[in-house]
C-alpha positions, -999 to +999 in steps of 0.1 A: +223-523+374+215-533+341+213-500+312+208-521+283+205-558+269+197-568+235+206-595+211+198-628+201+214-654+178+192-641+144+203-603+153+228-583+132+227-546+153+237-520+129+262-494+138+236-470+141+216-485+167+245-492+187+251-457+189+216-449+198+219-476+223+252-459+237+236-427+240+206-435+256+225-447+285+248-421+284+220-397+284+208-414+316+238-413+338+235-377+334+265-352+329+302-366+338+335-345+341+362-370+330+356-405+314+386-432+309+375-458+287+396-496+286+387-509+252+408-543+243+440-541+225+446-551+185+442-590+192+408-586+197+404-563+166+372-581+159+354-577+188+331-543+181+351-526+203+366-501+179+337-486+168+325-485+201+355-467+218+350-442+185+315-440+194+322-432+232+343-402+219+319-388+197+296-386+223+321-379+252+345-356+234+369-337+252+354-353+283+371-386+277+404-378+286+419-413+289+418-443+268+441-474+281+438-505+255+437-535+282+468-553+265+476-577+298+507-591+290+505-581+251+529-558+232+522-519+230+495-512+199+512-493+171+500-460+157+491-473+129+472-503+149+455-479+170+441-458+140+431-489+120+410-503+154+396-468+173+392-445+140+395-408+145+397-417+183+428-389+192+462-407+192+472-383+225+442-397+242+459-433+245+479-444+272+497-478+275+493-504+299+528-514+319+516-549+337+550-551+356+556-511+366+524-492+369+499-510+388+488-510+424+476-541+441+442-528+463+437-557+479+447-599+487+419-624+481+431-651+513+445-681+506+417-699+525+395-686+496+420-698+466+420-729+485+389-732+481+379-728+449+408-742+436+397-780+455+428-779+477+451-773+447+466-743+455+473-721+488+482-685+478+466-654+481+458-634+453+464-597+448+436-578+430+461-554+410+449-523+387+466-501+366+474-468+389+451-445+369+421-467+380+424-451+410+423-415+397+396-401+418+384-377+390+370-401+368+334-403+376+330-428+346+351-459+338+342-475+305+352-512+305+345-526+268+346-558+253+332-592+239+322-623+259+336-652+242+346-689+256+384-685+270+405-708+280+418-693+314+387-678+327+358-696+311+340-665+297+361-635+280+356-597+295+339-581+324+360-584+354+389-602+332+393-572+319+399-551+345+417-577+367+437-590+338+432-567+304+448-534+331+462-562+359+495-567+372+524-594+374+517-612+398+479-613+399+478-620+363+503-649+368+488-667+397+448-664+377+463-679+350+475-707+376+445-714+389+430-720+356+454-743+343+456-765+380+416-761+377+413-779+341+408-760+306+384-784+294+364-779+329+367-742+322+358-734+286+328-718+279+316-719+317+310-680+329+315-690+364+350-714+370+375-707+399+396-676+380+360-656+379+348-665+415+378-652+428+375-616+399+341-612+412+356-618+450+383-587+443+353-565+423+327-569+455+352-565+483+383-541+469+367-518+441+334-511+447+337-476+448+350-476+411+329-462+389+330-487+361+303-495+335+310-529+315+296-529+276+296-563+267+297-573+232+286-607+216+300-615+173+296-642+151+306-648+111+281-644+088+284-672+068+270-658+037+294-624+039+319-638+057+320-607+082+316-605+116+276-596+127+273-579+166+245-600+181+246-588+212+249-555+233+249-555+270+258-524+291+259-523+329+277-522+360+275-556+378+273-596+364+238-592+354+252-577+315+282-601+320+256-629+324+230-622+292+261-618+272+278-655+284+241-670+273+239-654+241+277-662+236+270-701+244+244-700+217+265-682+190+301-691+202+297-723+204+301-753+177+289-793+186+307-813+160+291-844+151+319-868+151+354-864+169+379-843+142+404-867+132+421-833+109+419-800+117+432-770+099+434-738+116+442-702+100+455-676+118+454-643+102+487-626+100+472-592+112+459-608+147+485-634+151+521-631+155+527-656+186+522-687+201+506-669+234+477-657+213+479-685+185+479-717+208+441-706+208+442-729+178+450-752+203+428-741+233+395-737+211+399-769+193+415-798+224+376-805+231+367-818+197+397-833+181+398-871+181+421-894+201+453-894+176+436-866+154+466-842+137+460-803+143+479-782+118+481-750+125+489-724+095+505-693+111+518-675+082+529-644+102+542-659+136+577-647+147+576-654+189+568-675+213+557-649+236+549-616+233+567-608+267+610-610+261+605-631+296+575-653+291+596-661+252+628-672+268+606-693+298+583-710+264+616-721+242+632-729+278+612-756+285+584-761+259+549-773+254+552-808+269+525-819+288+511-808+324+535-835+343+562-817+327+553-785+333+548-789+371+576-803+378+598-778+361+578-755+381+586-773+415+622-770+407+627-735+391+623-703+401+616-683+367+591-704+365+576-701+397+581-662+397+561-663+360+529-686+367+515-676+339+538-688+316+536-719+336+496-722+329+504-713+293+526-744+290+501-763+299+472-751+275+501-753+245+500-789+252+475-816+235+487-839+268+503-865+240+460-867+229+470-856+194+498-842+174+506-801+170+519-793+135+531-755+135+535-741+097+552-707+098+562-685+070+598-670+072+597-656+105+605-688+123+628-719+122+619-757+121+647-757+148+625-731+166+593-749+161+603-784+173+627-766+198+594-761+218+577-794+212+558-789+181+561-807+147+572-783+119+561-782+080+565-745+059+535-727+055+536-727+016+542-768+018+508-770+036+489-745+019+498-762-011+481-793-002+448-779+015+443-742+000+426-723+024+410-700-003+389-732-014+379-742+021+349-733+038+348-731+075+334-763+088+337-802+075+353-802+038+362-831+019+391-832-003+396-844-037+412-873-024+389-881-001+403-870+027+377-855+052+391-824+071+375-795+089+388-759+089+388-727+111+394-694+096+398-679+133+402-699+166+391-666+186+356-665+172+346-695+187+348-729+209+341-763+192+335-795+213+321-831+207+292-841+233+317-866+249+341-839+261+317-816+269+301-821+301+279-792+314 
Protein backbone atom coordinates (compact mmCIF):
# COMPACT_ATOMS: atom_id res chain seq x y z
CA UNK A 1 0.00 0.00 0.00
CA UNK A 2 1.12 3.26 -0.84
CA UNK A 3 0.48 6.28 2.31
CA UNK A 4 2.25 8.99 0.57
CA UNK A 5 4.23 10.06 -2.69
CA UNK A 6 5.37 13.37 -3.56
CA UNK A 7 8.26 14.95 -5.27
CA UNK A 8 9.47 15.92 -8.43
CA UNK A 9 12.90 17.25 -9.79
CA UNK A 10 11.91 21.25 -9.26
CA UNK A 11 10.61 20.33 -5.49
CA UNK A 12 12.50 21.44 -2.30
CA UNK A 13 9.93 19.91 0.60
CA UNK A 14 10.46 21.89 3.67
CA UNK A 15 10.91 20.41 7.03
CA UNK A 16 7.60 21.31 7.89
CA UNK A 17 5.64 19.59 5.34
CA UNK A 18 7.56 16.52 5.88
CA UNK A 19 6.31 16.42 9.17
CA UNK A 20 2.84 17.11 8.20
CA UNK A 21 3.28 14.41 5.67
CA UNK A 22 4.64 11.99 8.50
CA UNK A 23 1.78 12.67 10.64
CA UNK A 24 -0.84 12.30 8.38
CA UNK A 25 0.05 8.75 7.77
CA UNK A 26 0.77 8.21 11.15
CA UNK A 27 -2.55 9.49 12.02
CA UNK A 28 -4.00 6.84 9.65
CA UNK A 29 -2.50 3.75 10.87
CA UNK A 30 -4.22 4.53 13.92
CA UNK A 31 -2.78 4.00 17.52
CA UNK A 32 0.44 1.60 17.91
CA UNK A 33 1.97 0.25 21.24
CA UNK A 34 5.74 -0.07 20.35
CA UNK A 35 7.51 1.38 17.22
CA UNK A 36 11.27 0.43 16.25
CA UNK A 37 12.55 2.62 13.67
CA UNK A 38 15.98 1.57 11.36
CA UNK A 39 17.17 4.91 10.13
CA UNK A 40 20.78 4.54 8.18
CA UNK A 41 23.94 5.05 10.05
CA UNK A 42 26.34 8.34 9.88
CA UNK A 43 27.58 7.54 6.18
CA UNK A 44 24.45 8.41 4.89
CA UNK A 45 24.35 11.66 7.05
CA UNK A 46 22.90 13.34 4.15
CA UNK A 47 20.10 11.47 3.36
CA UNK A 48 17.04 13.32 5.37
CA UNK A 49 17.00 10.66 7.53
CA UNK A 50 17.94 12.47 10.67
CA UNK A 51 15.33 14.73 10.83
CA UNK A 52 13.07 12.25 9.93
CA UNK A 53 13.96 9.65 12.78
CA UNK A 54 13.70 13.05 15.05
CA UNK A 55 10.48 13.59 13.58
CA UNK A 56 9.19 9.98 14.20
CA UNK A 57 10.01 10.55 17.93
CA UNK A 58 8.31 13.64 18.29
CA UNK A 59 5.34 12.22 17.14
CA UNK A 60 5.88 8.62 18.63
CA UNK A 61 7.43 9.58 21.94
CA UNK A 62 7.71 7.11 24.47
CA UNK A 63 6.11 4.69 22.08
CA UNK A 64 9.25 4.31 19.98
CA UNK A 65 11.16 2.22 22.08
CA UNK A 66 13.84 1.12 19.66
CA UNK A 67 15.92 2.78 17.15
CA UNK A 68 18.70 0.46 15.37
CA UNK A 69 20.93 2.65 12.74
CA UNK A 70 21.23 -0.01 9.80
CA UNK A 71 25.14 0.11 9.82
CA UNK A 72 25.65 -3.37 7.68
CA UNK A 73 29.12 -4.04 7.93
CA UNK A 74 29.97 -0.32 9.19
CA UNK A 75 31.56 0.77 12.48
CA UNK A 76 29.22 1.59 15.68
CA UNK A 77 27.97 5.48 15.38
CA UNK A 78 29.51 7.56 18.20
CA UNK A 79 27.61 9.62 20.72
CA UNK A 80 28.56 12.38 19.48
CA UNK A 81 27.61 11.08 15.69
CA UNK A 82 24.31 9.99 16.79
CA UNK A 83 23.43 13.45 18.30
CA UNK A 84 24.83 15.42 15.33
CA UNK A 85 22.51 13.02 12.85
CA UNK A 86 19.08 12.17 15.05
CA UNK A 87 18.96 15.51 17.26
CA UNK A 88 17.27 15.26 20.60
CA UNK A 89 16.38 11.63 19.52
CA UNK A 90 17.24 9.84 23.25
CA UNK A 91 20.69 8.32 23.23
CA UNK A 92 19.18 5.14 25.41
CA UNK A 93 16.77 4.67 22.63
CA UNK A 94 19.64 3.41 20.18
CA UNK A 95 20.67 0.03 19.86
CA UNK A 96 23.66 -1.29 17.62
CA UNK A 97 23.53 -3.50 14.91
CA UNK A 98 26.05 -6.80 15.40
CA UNK A 99 26.05 -8.34 11.54
CA UNK A 100 28.09 -11.39 12.76
CA UNK A 101 26.38 -12.16 16.42
CA UNK A 102 22.84 -11.06 16.59
CA UNK A 103 20.88 -12.00 13.65
CA UNK A 104 18.68 -14.86 12.71
CA UNK A 105 18.41 -16.22 9.26
CA UNK A 106 14.31 -16.74 8.58
CA UNK A 107 14.62 -18.24 5.64
CA UNK A 108 17.02 -19.70 2.32
CA UNK A 109 16.14 -18.33 -1.13
CA UNK A 110 17.11 -21.98 -3.32
CA UNK A 111 19.88 -22.15 -5.24
CA UNK A 112 17.79 -22.89 -8.33
CA UNK A 113 16.63 -19.29 -7.86
CA UNK A 114 20.27 -17.66 -7.38
CA UNK A 115 20.96 -19.64 -10.38
CA UNK A 116 18.78 -18.06 -11.96
CA UNK A 117 19.02 -14.72 -11.76
CA UNK A 118 22.50 -14.85 -11.56
CA UNK A 119 22.61 -16.48 -15.57
CA UNK A 120 24.18 -19.69 -14.33
CA UNK A 121 26.98 -17.80 -12.40
CA UNK A 122 26.37 -18.85 -9.16
CA UNK A 123 24.69 -21.93 -7.34
CA UNK A 124 24.21 -21.09 -3.59
CA UNK A 125 21.32 -20.42 -1.67
CA UNK A 126 20.85 -17.39 0.12
CA UNK A 127 19.80 -16.80 3.70
CA UNK A 128 17.34 -13.96 4.27
CA UNK A 129 19.00 -12.88 7.80
CA UNK A 130 17.56 -10.04 10.21
CA UNK A 131 18.70 -8.53 13.16
CA UNK A 132 16.92 -10.70 16.25
CA UNK A 133 14.76 -7.77 17.40
CA UNK A 134 13.01 -7.80 13.92
CA UNK A 135 11.32 -10.50 15.15
CA UNK A 136 10.07 -9.01 18.48
CA UNK A 137 6.41 -9.71 18.23
CA UNK A 138 5.46 -6.49 20.13
CA UNK A 139 6.36 -4.10 17.62
CA UNK A 140 3.20 -3.41 15.68
CA UNK A 141 5.21 -0.72 13.62
CA UNK A 142 8.64 -1.17 11.98
CA UNK A 143 9.98 2.13 10.46
CA UNK A 144 12.47 1.38 7.65
CA UNK A 145 13.97 4.94 6.55
CA UNK A 146 16.15 6.00 3.92
CA UNK A 147 17.12 7.54 0.47
CA UNK A 148 16.98 5.82 -3.01
CA UNK A 149 20.13 6.60 -4.71
CA UNK A 150 22.01 4.56 -7.64
CA UNK A 151 24.41 1.86 -5.77
CA UNK A 152 26.73 -0.12 -6.94
CA UNK A 153 25.75 -3.63 -5.39
CA UNK A 154 22.02 -3.48 -5.63
CA UNK A 155 21.21 -1.02 -8.32
CA UNK A 156 18.84 1.23 -6.34
CA UNK A 157 19.85 2.23 -2.51
CA UNK A 158 17.13 1.38 0.46
CA UNK A 159 13.83 -0.44 0.77
CA UNK A 160 14.53 -4.00 1.14
CA UNK A 161 18.53 -3.34 1.15
CA UNK A 162 18.01 -2.06 4.08
CA UNK A 163 16.44 -4.49 5.95
CA UNK A 164 18.22 -7.44 4.23
CA UNK A 165 21.54 -5.66 4.28
CA UNK A 166 21.43 -2.17 6.50
CA UNK A 167 20.15 -4.91 9.86
CA UNK A 168 21.43 -8.25 7.70
CA UNK A 169 23.84 -10.88 8.62
CA UNK A 170 27.29 -12.35 7.51
CA UNK A 171 26.66 -14.51 5.30
CA UNK A 172 23.67 -13.05 3.54
CA UNK A 173 25.27 -9.77 3.22
CA UNK A 174 28.41 -11.51 1.75
CA UNK A 175 26.94 -13.71 -0.77
CA UNK A 176 24.34 -10.26 -2.15
CA UNK A 177 27.29 -8.55 -2.54
CA UNK A 178 28.53 -11.65 -4.69
CA UNK A 179 25.97 -11.75 -6.83
CA UNK A 180 26.33 -8.17 -7.71
CA UNK A 181 29.85 -8.15 -8.49
CA UNK A 182 29.53 -11.76 -10.73
CA UNK A 183 26.32 -9.92 -12.21
CA UNK A 184 28.31 -6.64 -13.53
CA UNK A 185 28.37 -3.05 -11.70
CA UNK A 186 28.01 -1.22 -14.76
CA UNK A 187 24.82 -3.61 -15.65
CA UNK A 188 23.59 -2.75 -12.15
CA UNK A 189 23.96 0.97 -11.38
CA UNK A 190 21.05 2.88 -11.27
CA UNK A 191 18.67 -0.12 -12.34
CA UNK A 192 15.96 -0.63 -9.36
CA UNK A 193 15.46 -4.11 -10.38
CA UNK A 194 19.12 -6.27 -10.99
CA UNK A 195 19.65 -9.84 -9.55
CA UNK A 196 20.67 -8.66 -5.59
CA UNK A 197 16.90 -6.94 -5.45
CA UNK A 198 14.99 -9.86 -7.18
CA UNK A 199 16.21 -12.08 -4.84
CA UNK A 200 15.52 -9.05 -1.52
CA UNK A 201 12.08 -8.89 -2.82
CA UNK A 202 12.06 -12.98 -3.15
CA UNK A 203 13.11 -13.18 0.91
CA UNK A 204 10.43 -9.94 1.70
CA UNK A 205 7.34 -11.86 -0.17
CA UNK A 206 8.04 -15.34 1.07
CA UNK A 207 9.95 -15.12 4.76
CA UNK A 208 8.73 -11.68 6.34
CA UNK A 209 5.47 -10.86 5.33
CA UNK A 210 4.13 -10.80 8.57
CA UNK A 211 6.54 -7.97 9.57
CA UNK A 212 5.05 -4.98 10.13
CA UNK A 213 7.38 -2.63 8.21
CA UNK A 214 6.59 0.69 6.59
CA UNK A 215 9.53 1.96 4.13
CA UNK A 216 9.88 6.10 3.95
CA UNK A 217 11.83 6.58 1.05
CA UNK A 218 13.70 9.74 0.56
CA UNK A 219 14.99 11.27 -2.73
CA UNK A 220 18.13 14.59 -2.34
CA UNK A 221 19.93 16.53 -4.68
CA UNK A 222 22.55 19.76 -4.29
CA UNK A 223 21.22 22.88 -4.84
CA UNK A 224 23.56 24.40 -6.95
CA UNK A 225 22.99 27.85 -5.94
CA UNK A 226 23.28 27.08 -1.91
CA UNK A 227 25.25 24.29 -2.16
CA UNK A 228 22.92 22.27 0.33
CA UNK A 229 21.16 19.32 -0.08
CA UNK A 230 17.20 19.92 -1.25
CA UNK A 231 14.58 16.64 -0.35
CA UNK A 232 12.71 16.15 -3.60
CA UNK A 233 11.13 13.38 -2.82
CA UNK A 234 9.01 11.64 -0.06
CA UNK A 235 7.54 8.24 -0.51
CA UNK A 236 6.02 6.29 2.48
CA UNK A 237 4.61 2.78 2.17
CA UNK A 238 4.83 -0.77 2.80
CA UNK A 239 5.52 -2.70 -0.50
CA UNK A 240 7.76 -1.71 -4.00
CA UNK A 241 5.16 0.66 -5.13
CA UNK A 242 7.05 3.82 -2.77
CA UNK A 243 10.38 2.03 -3.53
CA UNK A 244 9.46 2.40 -7.30
CA UNK A 245 8.34 6.36 -7.46
CA UNK A 246 11.40 7.03 -5.50
CA UNK A 247 13.91 4.95 -8.10
CA UNK A 248 12.14 7.34 -10.97
CA UNK A 249 12.48 10.45 -9.26
CA UNK A 250 16.03 9.39 -8.20
CA UNK A 251 16.95 8.58 -12.07
CA UNK A 252 15.94 12.01 -12.91
CA UNK A 253 17.82 13.85 -10.00
CA UNK A 254 20.65 11.27 -9.35
CA UNK A 255 21.75 10.94 -12.33
CA UNK A 256 24.48 13.04 -14.48
CA UNK A 257 25.01 12.33 -18.67
CA UNK A 258 28.37 13.83 -19.30
CA UNK A 259 28.91 14.98 -22.65
CA UNK A 260 32.25 13.68 -23.52
CA UNK A 261 34.14 10.73 -21.78
CA UNK A 262 36.23 12.31 -18.52
CA UNK A 263 39.70 12.05 -19.29
CA UNK A 264 40.35 13.82 -15.27
CA UNK A 265 38.35 13.43 -12.56
CA UNK A 266 38.75 14.84 -9.18
CA UNK A 267 36.73 13.47 -6.47
CA UNK A 268 36.36 15.01 -2.73
CA UNK A 269 35.48 13.01 -0.06
CA UNK A 270 34.51 14.79 3.02
CA UNK A 271 36.39 13.86 6.00
CA UNK A 272 33.17 13.63 8.20
CA UNK A 273 31.56 10.82 5.87
CA UNK A 274 34.66 9.23 4.66
CA UNK A 275 37.22 7.41 6.62
CA UNK A 276 37.61 4.17 4.31
CA UNK A 277 38.15 2.66 1.15
CA UNK A 278 34.76 0.48 1.65
CA UNK A 279 32.74 3.67 1.60
CA UNK A 280 35.19 5.89 -0.45
CA UNK A 281 35.81 3.49 -3.51
CA UNK A 282 32.30 5.07 -4.29
CA UNK A 283 34.59 7.59 -5.97
CA UNK A 284 35.26 4.83 -7.87
CA UNK A 285 31.90 3.05 -8.32
CA UNK A 286 29.92 6.30 -9.12
CA UNK A 287 32.42 7.59 -11.63
CA UNK A 288 33.81 3.80 -13.78
CA UNK A 289 30.76 4.70 -16.28
CA UNK A 290 31.96 8.05 -17.46
CA UNK A 291 35.66 8.20 -17.22
CA UNK A 292 37.44 7.79 -20.53
CA UNK A 293 39.68 4.89 -21.67
CA UNK A 294 43.14 5.93 -20.01
CA UNK A 295 41.40 8.82 -18.03
CA UNK A 296 43.28 9.41 -14.34
CA UNK A 297 40.71 9.42 -11.26
CA UNK A 298 42.25 11.16 -8.26
CA UNK A 299 40.68 10.77 -5.39
CA UNK A 300 41.30 13.38 -2.44
CA UNK A 301 40.56 11.60 0.82
CA UNK A 302 41.89 13.91 3.34
CA UNK A 303 40.55 11.88 6.37
CA UNK A 304 40.98 8.09 5.27
CA UNK A 305 42.73 5.89 7.82
CA UNK A 306 41.36 2.00 6.71
CA UNK A 307 40.78 -0.07 4.13
CA UNK A 308 37.81 -1.48 5.74
CA UNK A 309 35.73 -0.62 8.32
CA UNK A 310 35.53 -4.34 9.42
CA UNK A 311 39.31 -5.57 11.30
CA UNK A 312 38.54 -8.78 8.84
CA UNK A 313 37.32 -7.36 5.62
CA UNK A 314 40.86 -4.59 6.22
CA UNK A 315 43.27 -7.44 6.55
CA UNK A 316 41.43 -9.50 3.40
CA UNK A 317 41.66 -5.60 1.19
CA UNK A 318 45.57 -5.01 2.02
CA UNK A 319 45.88 -8.99 1.60
CA UNK A 320 45.24 -9.06 -1.77
CA UNK A 321 44.26 -5.65 -3.14
CA UNK A 322 42.18 -3.97 -5.81
CA UNK A 323 43.51 -5.72 -8.87
CA UNK A 324 41.08 -6.52 -11.29
CA UNK A 325 38.04 -9.17 -11.39
CA UNK A 326 40.55 -12.08 -12.84
CA UNK A 327 42.46 -11.50 -9.86
CA UNK A 328 40.07 -11.40 -7.55
CA UNK A 329 38.39 -14.79 -8.54
CA UNK A 330 40.97 -16.65 -8.55
CA UNK A 331 42.18 -15.74 -5.19
CA UNK A 332 38.81 -16.51 -4.31
CA UNK A 333 38.98 -20.17 -5.86
CA UNK A 334 42.01 -20.75 -3.94
CA UNK A 335 41.41 -19.19 -0.34
CA UNK A 336 39.23 -19.70 2.11
CA UNK A 337 39.09 -16.13 3.97
CA UNK A 338 38.12 -15.11 0.94
CA UNK A 339 35.53 -17.49 0.24
CA UNK A 340 34.16 -17.31 3.89
CA UNK A 341 34.03 -13.22 3.28
CA UNK A 342 32.21 -12.75 -0.31
CA UNK A 343 31.74 -9.59 0.22
CA UNK A 344 35.05 -8.44 0.52
CA UNK A 345 35.51 -10.50 -2.57
CA UNK A 346 32.72 -8.28 -4.57
CA UNK A 347 34.28 -5.25 -2.97
CA UNK A 348 37.71 -6.08 -4.70
CA UNK A 349 36.18 -6.09 -7.59
CA UNK A 350 34.26 -2.71 -7.59
CA UNK A 351 37.79 -1.08 -6.16
CA UNK A 352 39.16 -2.01 -9.40
CA UNK A 353 39.02 0.32 -12.72
CA UNK A 354 39.76 -3.42 -14.61
CA UNK A 355 43.34 -1.71 -15.88
CA UNK A 356 40.45 1.04 -17.83
CA UNK A 357 42.01 3.92 -16.05
CA UNK A 358 44.45 4.74 -13.35
CA UNK A 359 43.35 5.16 -9.28
CA UNK A 360 45.34 7.94 -7.56
CA UNK A 361 44.55 7.78 -3.71
CA UNK A 362 45.68 11.25 -1.89
CA UNK A 363 45.40 10.82 1.89
CA UNK A 364 46.30 13.16 4.60
CA UNK A 365 48.37 11.69 7.59
CA UNK A 366 46.37 8.90 8.41
CA UNK A 367 47.83 6.61 5.79
CA UNK A 368 51.12 5.49 4.09
CA UNK A 369 52.16 5.60 0.28
CA UNK A 370 53.46 2.06 1.27
CA UNK A 371 49.79 1.51 2.39
CA UNK A 372 48.19 3.05 -0.62
CA UNK A 373 50.16 1.32 -3.42
CA UNK A 374 50.27 -1.79 -0.98
CA UNK A 375 46.62 -2.30 -2.29
CA UNK A 376 47.11 -1.35 -5.90
CA UNK A 377 46.48 2.25 -6.01
CA UNK A 378 48.87 5.04 -7.07
CA UNK A 379 49.73 7.41 -4.16
CA UNK A 380 50.29 11.42 -4.05
CA UNK A 381 49.69 13.54 -0.44
CA UNK A 382 46.64 15.19 -0.20
CA UNK A 383 48.25 18.75 0.32
CA UNK A 384 50.53 18.01 -3.02
CA UNK A 385 47.26 17.64 -4.96
CA UNK A 386 45.19 20.21 -3.44
CA UNK A 387 47.84 22.39 -4.18
CA UNK A 388 47.54 22.03 -7.79
CA UNK A 389 43.68 21.85 -8.21
CA UNK A 390 42.15 23.76 -5.03
CA UNK A 391 38.95 22.40 -4.50
CA UNK A 392 37.68 25.64 -2.84
CA UNK A 393 37.86 27.29 -6.48
CA UNK A 394 36.16 24.36 -8.20
CA UNK A 395 32.75 24.06 -9.04
CA UNK A 396 31.14 20.72 -9.25
CA UNK A 397 31.00 19.76 -12.86
CA UNK A 398 33.54 20.53 -16.04
CA UNK A 399 36.26 23.22 -14.85
CA UNK A 400 39.10 24.42 -16.83
CA UNK A 401 42.27 25.23 -15.36
CA UNK A 402 44.55 28.08 -15.76
CA UNK A 403 46.61 25.97 -17.77
CA UNK A 404 44.33 24.70 -19.82
CA UNK A 405 43.77 21.70 -18.52
CA UNK A 406 40.06 20.59 -18.60
CA UNK A 407 39.02 18.58 -15.48
CA UNK A 408 35.70 17.78 -13.83
CA UNK A 409 35.12 17.62 -10.02
CA UNK A 410 32.76 15.89 -7.55
CA UNK A 411 32.28 17.34 -4.16
CA UNK A 412 30.48 13.87 -3.05
CA UNK A 413 30.50 10.56 -4.97
CA UNK A 414 27.34 9.41 -2.82
CA UNK A 415 25.02 12.10 -4.13
CA UNK A 416 25.00 10.78 -7.48
CA UNK A 417 25.89 8.44 -10.58
CA UNK A 418 27.59 10.00 -13.69
CA UNK A 419 27.72 7.96 -17.05
CA UNK A 420 28.50 8.77 -20.77
CA UNK A 421 25.67 7.48 -23.32
CA UNK A 422 28.14 4.78 -24.53
CA UNK A 423 28.43 2.98 -21.17
CA UNK A 424 25.10 3.34 -20.30
CA UNK A 425 22.82 1.05 -21.92
CA UNK A 426 19.22 1.00 -20.51
Amino acid sequence: MLYYARGSKTDAISPEEVRAALKQVFDSMGPKKRVLAIPPDFTRFNSYAGPITEMVYDYFGDTLTDVMPALGTHTPMTEEQIKTMYGHTPLDKFRVHDWRNDVVTVGRVPASYIEEISEGKLHYDWPAQVNKLLLDPSFDLILSIGQVVPHEVVGMANYTKNIFVGVGGSEGINKSHFIGSSYGMERLMGRPGGPVRQVFEYARQHFIPQLPIVYIQTVLAKNPDTGKMDLKGLFIGDDAECFRKACALSMETNFIMVDHPIRKCIVYLDPEEFKSTWLGNKSIYRTRMALADGGELIVLAPALREFGEDKTIDALIRKYGYKGTPHTLKCTEENQDLQDNLGASAHLIHGSSEGRFSITYCPGPGMTREEIEGVGFKYCSYDEMVARYPIDKLKDGWNTMPDGEEIYYISNPALGLWAHPDRFKD
